[in-house]
N, C-alpha and C positions, 0 to 999 in steps of 0.2 A: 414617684420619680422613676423614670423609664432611662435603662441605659441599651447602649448598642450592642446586639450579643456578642460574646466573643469571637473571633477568626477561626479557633480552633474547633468552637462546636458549630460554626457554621458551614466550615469544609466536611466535618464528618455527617453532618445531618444531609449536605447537596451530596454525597459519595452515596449513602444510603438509597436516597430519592431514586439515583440512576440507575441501581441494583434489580437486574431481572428476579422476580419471585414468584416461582411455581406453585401460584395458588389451588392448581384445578387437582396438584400432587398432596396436601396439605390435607382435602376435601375426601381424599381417596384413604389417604390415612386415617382421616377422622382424627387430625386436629385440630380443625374449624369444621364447623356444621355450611352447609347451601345456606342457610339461610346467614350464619355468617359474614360467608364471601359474597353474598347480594348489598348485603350494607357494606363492606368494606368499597367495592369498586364501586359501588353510587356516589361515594364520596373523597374515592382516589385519582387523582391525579385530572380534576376537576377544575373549572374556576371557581375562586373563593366565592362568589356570590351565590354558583348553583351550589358549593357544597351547604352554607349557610342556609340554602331555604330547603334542601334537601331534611338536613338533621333538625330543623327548626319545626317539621313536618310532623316528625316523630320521633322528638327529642328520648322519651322517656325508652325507648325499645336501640337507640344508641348509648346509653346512658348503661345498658343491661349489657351494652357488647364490650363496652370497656372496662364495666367496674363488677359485673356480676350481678347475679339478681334473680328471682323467681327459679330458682334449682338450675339456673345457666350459671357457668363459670366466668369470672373476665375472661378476656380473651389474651391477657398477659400470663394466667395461669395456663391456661389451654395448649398458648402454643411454648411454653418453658423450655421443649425441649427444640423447638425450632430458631435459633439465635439470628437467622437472618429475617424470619416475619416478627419476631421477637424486636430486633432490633428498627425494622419499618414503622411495626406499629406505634412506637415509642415516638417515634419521628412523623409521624402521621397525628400523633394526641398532641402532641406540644405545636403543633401548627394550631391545631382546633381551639387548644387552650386560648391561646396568644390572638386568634383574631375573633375569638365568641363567645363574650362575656358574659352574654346571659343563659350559654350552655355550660360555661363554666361553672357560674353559681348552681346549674341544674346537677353536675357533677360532686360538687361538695357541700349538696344536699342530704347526696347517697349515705346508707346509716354508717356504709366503712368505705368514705372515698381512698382510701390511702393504703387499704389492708391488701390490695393484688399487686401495689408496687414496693412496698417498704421491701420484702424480702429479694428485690431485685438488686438492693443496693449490696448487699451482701454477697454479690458473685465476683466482687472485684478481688483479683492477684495482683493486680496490681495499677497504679492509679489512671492509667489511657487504656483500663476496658471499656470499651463502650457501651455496653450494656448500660452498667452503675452510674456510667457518666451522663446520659441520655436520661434515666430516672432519673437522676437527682435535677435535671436539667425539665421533665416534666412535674414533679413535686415543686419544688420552688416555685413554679409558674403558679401552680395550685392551687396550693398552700397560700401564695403570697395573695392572691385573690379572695380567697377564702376568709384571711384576717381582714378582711375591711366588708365583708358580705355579713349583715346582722342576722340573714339568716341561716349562715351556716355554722355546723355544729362543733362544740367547742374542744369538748372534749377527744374527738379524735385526732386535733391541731395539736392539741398537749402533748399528749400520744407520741405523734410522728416527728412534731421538731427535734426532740433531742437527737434521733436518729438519725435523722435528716443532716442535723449541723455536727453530729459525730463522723458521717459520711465526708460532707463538704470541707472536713480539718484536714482529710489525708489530702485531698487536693491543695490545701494550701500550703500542708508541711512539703508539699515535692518541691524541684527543684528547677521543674519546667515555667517557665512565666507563664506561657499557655494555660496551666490547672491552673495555676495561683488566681491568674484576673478572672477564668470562671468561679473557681472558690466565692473572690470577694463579691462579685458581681451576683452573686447567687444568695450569697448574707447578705447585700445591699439590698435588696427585693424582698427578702425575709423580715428585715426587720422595722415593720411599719407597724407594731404597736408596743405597748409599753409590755403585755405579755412575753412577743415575741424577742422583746431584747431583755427583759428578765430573765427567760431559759439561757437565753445567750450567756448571759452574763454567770449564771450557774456554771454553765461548763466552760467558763472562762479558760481552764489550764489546755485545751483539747483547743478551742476557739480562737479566743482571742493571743496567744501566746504568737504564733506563726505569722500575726498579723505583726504585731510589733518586732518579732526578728525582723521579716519585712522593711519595716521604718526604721530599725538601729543600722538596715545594712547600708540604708540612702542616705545615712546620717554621716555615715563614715566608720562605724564603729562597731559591736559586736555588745552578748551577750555577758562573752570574759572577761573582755576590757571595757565595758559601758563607763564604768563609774570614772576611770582616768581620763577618758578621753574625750566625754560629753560636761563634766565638768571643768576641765582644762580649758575647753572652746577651742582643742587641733583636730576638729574634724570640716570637711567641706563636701558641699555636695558639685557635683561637676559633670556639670549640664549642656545639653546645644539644644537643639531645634528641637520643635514639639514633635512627639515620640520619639526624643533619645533618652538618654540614661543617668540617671545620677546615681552612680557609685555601682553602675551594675544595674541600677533597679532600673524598668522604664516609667517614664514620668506617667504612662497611663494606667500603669500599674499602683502608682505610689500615689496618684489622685483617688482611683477607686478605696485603696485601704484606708484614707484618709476620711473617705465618704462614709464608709462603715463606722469608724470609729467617732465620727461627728454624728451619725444617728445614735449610736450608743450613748454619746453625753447630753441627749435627752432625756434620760436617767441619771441625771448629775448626782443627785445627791445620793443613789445606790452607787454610783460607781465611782465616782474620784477619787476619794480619800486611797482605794484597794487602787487603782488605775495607779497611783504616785505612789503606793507602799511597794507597790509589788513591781513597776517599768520604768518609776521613773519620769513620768509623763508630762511633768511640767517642765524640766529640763530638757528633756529630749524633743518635743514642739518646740522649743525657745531654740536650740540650735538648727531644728530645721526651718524653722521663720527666719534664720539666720542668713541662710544664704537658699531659700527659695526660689527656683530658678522662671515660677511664674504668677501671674495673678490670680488665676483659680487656685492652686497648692495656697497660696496664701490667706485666700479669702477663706479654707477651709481650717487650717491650722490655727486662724483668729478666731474662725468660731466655735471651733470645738474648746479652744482656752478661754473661750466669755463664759460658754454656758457650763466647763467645769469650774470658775473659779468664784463664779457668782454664786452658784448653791455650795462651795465649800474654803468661804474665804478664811475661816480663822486659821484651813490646816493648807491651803494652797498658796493663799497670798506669800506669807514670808517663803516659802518653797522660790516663786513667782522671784520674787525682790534678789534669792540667792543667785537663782539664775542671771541674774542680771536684764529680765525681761524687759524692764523700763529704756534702755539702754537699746534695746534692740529693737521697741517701740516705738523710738525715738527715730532710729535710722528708718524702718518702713516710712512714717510721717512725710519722710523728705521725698520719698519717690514719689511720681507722677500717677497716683493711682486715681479713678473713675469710677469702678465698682461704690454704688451705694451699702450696699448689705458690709461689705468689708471695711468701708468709712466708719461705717455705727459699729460696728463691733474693734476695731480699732479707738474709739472713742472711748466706748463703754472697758474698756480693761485699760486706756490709760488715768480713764475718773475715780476707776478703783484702785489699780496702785497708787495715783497720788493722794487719796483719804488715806490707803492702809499707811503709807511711808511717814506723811506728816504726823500721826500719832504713836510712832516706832520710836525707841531709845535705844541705843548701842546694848544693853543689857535684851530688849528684846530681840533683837538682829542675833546677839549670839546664841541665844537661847533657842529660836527659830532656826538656826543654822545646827543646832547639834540634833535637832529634832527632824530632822529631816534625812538623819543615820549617817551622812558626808559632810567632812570638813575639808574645807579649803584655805589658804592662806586669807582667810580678811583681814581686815585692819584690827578685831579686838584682840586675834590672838599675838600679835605683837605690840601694845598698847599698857605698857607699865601703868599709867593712869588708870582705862579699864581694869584691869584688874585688882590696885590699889581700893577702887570703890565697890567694884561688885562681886570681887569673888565670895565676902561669906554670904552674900544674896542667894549667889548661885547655888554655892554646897546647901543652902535651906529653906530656896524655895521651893514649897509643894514638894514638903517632906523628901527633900534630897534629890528629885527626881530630874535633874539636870546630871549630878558625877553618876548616875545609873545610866544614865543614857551614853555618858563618856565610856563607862564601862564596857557596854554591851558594843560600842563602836570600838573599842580596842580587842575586845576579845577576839575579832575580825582575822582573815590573816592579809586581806588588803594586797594581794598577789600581783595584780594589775595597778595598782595606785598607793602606793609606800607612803606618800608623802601625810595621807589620812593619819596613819599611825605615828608620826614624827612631829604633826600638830597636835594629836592628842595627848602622846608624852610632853608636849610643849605647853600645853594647858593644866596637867598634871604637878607638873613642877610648878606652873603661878600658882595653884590652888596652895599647897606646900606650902608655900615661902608668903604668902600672905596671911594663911589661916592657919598654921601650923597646930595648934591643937584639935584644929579636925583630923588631923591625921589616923587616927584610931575607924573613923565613918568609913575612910578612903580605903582602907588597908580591908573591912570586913567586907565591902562590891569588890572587892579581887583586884583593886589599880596599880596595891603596890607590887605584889609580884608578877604583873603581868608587864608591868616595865620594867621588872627588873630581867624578866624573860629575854624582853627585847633589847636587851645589849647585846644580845645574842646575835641577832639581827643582820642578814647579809645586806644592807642597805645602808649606807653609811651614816645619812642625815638620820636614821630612826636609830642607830647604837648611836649617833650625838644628842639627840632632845631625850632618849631614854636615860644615858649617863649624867644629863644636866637634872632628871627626874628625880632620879635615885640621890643623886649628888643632894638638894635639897632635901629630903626625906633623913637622909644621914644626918645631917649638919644640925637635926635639933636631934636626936638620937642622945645625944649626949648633955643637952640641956637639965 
């Protein structure tokens, strides 16, 4: 898949181009050899076709000038200390790269294609040096060619990616859109094979974290307050014309990360389950499907939720169901959509929630809700009936591991969303007052003092469901 390069490394690469460079002062120095600057202006500022049959001529002796070879230096080493041929020549490879793919593969043949630029990426002070920005912007190219060339070598791919995508994260941690849609667009290009998004996904906390602040911020919401606000459904995104902004982001920024993150879930079954423990991920797609302000964002937000949920339905679907996915399913259906690929995958994840739903029981619904570490008001926790039938189920199924769960969700301090903690004391008390000689299980997971903590509570609804908690716990005290 081939995207448009970005604006930002397009201006700096035509600024570069137009830069006078004192080759003949370079020569005198004995930073380039003659025979050097013979091959460089045979094939600068050329048409592509002479430069092509130029280096196609004698591929293997351009090959020596870029990457090193027979006791010659690259010529990235050579001239280190000159940042303006330094910086041409970078912008001179990445043209060569991009229009000569079978000099390409001749490149990452070489035994160390990657060993005269990795240390480039390391000159950066800060994220719009050009240097670092220009390698990463010719590795990627590389690299990314390299992973579909059967003859290029494997090992020095393994090598360089992590580097590479440790590089590409400070561009996305910045705060310029500019770095970001290079970042993504540069991990978008990277990841076409199941290797290259396995490393990925290894240094998921450097990688993918930045990508998803990204999406919490078009969502409406943040990292601090995610859990209130994306389960609430009070966030919106707010959108106009193709490339404006939802919430700040722009829509071609927020499609690119989209794109990343849907090459990732080609690795579904390495990655969802960690994708929803760790971001959130099926809720946070479900509110931005919500109010998507176009048909490609949507087309992609459907498929990245088909192919995480089809390789991890027993832990995504009820995740899916809390969210109210089906619901939101429902309204997409109504619009006037034409895109086939988004028809079938709109299909395909309403066939599956309707199998997952019709064999669900209100005991599984709440169980799937507490498993999922966030409650919300549903219907069982105020539900005298459910709890009449299923609370000793719940304290005993699979050896207690539902009130451990309620546990480890109260221990919480739920800073941004109180209301978790107010349902959990509210669930606490039904346990209690239905099952009351479990109370000795309750008290040694830490439930009773932990709501008795929470009277404490500068929230008023959590000292009232903690006070109605305690209150039943007392009232057999004395039985």
């Amino acid at each position: 898949m081939s995207l448009d390069p970005p604006n930002y490394i397009l201006t700096l690469q035509n600024n570069i181009r137009q830069r006078p460079i004192s080759w003949e002062g370079a020569v005198r120095a004995k930073t380039i050899t003659d025979a050097d600057l013979k091959k460089i202006k045979s094939i600068d500022k050329v048409r592509k076709e002479q430069r092509r049959q130029t280096i196609e001529s004698d591929a293997t002796s351009f090959v020596t000038l870029l990457l090193g070879g027979d006791g010659s230096q690259s010529i990235f080493v050579s001239t280190a200390k000159r940042q303006d041929i330094l910086q041409y020549m970078l912008v001179l490879t990445g043209d060569i790269v991009d229009d000569m793919p079978d000099f390409t593969s001749a490149l990452a043949r070489h035994p160390s294609p990657y060993e005269s630029l990795l240390p480039l990426l390391k000159q950066a002070s800060n994220p719009e040096d050009p240097i670092p920005l220009l390698t990463s912007t010719v590795l990627s190219s590389l690299i990314s060619h390299a992973l579909l060339d059967s003859s290029s070598k494997r090992g020095p791919i393994g090598d360089a990616l992590p580097k590479l995508y440790s590089y590409i994260s400070s561009l996305a941690k910045s705060s310029d859109a500019g770095l970001q849609d290079i970042a993504v667009q540069e991990y978008s290009s990277l990841l076409r094979t199941s290797k290259a998004r396995s490393i990925f996904w290894e240094q998921r906390k450097e990688t993918l974290e930045p990508l998803v602040d990204i999406l919490r911020t078009a969502a409406g919401t943040s990292k601090d307050n995610e859990s209130g606000t994306l389960w609430s459904g009070a966030t919106s995104i707010r959108s106009g014309v193709e490339g404006g902004v939802s919430n700040g982001v722009g829509l071609q920024l927020l499609y690119h990360v989209l794109l990343v993150i849907w090459q990732l879930s080609f690795e579904a079954e390495m990655v969802g389950d960690g994708l929803d423990d760790e971001h959130d991920i099926v809720i946070l797609y479900t509110q931005l499907l919500r109010n998507s302000p176009k048909e490609k964002i949507t087309r992609l937000l459907l498929s990245t939720l088909s192919n995480l949920l089809s390789s991890n339905r027993d832990s995504l679907l009820p995740a899916a169901v809390l969210a109210r996915l089906p619901s939101i399913l429902s309204n997409i259906q109504s619009r006037h959509l034409t895109d086939p690929d988004l028809l079938e995958d709109l299909k395909s994840l309403n066939d599956m929630l309707a199998e997952y739903t019709k064999t669900q029981t209100t005991f599984d619904e709440y169980a799937a809700e507490v498993h999922t570490g966030h409650l919300r008001w549903s219907p069982p926790h105020r539900n005298p009936t459910f709890w009449a039938e299923n609370a000793r189920r719940i304290l005993e199924d699979n050896t207690g591991e539902i009130p451990k769960k309620l546990a480890e969700i109260l221990s919480k301090e739920w800073k941004n969303d109180k209301q978790v903690l107010a349902i959990g004391c509210n669930d606490v008390a039904c346990l209690v007052k239905e099952v009351p000689e479990k109370r000795p299980m309750l008290e040694k997971i830490g439930l009773k003092s932990r709501v008795m903590a929470l009277m404490q509570d500068e929230n008023e609804s959590v000292r009232w469901e903690s006070l109605r908690a305690v209150g039943e716990w007392l009232s057999y005290s004395f039985n």
